[in-house]
N, C-alpha and C positions, 0 to 999 in steps of 0.2 A: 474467357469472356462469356455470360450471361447472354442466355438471348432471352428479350423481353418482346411482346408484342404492345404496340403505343396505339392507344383510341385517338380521335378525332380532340376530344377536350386535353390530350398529355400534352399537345402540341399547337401551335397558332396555327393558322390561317392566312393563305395568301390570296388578296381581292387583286384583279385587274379594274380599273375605274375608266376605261377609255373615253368614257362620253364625258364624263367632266374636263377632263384633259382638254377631248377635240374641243368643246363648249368655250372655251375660258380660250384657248388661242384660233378659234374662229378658223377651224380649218374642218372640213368633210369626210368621210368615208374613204372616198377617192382619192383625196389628194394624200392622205396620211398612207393607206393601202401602195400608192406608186410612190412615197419617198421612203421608203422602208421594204421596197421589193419584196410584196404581200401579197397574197390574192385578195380580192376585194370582199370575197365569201367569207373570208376569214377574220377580217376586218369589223362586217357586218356582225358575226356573231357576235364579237366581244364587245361591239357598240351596243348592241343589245342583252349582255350581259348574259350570254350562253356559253360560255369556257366550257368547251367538251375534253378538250387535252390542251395542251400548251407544246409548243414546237418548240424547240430552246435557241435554233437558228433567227425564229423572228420575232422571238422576247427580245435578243440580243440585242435586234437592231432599233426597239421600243424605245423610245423616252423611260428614262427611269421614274417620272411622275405617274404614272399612271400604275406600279405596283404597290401595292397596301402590304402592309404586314403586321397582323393583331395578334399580338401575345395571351396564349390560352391564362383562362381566370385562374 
């Protein structure tokens, strides 16, 4: 097996979108944060579009609307 190193452009891109998500079913920070046993810090970031890392315990537990996935040009 080849090992290749993959740039940013080889490969898509995964957006989190949660403000549209919460936006469109009329539900808060808070309330999304406790039905998904999240902290609310956490919550907060990605309402505001700060994705510093991704926990894969509370993607898990995410609506699958709110993951994007754009295929590199």
């Amino acid at each position: 097996m080849k090992n290749e190193l993959y740039t940013m452009n080889q490969y898509g891109k995964i957006t989190i979108d949660i403000k549209t998500f919460m936006d469109e079913k009329s539900i808060n920070r808070n309330m999304l944060a406790r039905a998904i046993n999240a902290r609310f810090e956490v919550i907060d970031k990605w309402y505001g579009g700060h994705v510093e890392k991704i926990d894969a315990d509370v993607l898990a537990r995410t609506p699958g609307d709110i993951i994007r996935y754009t295929e590199a040009d």
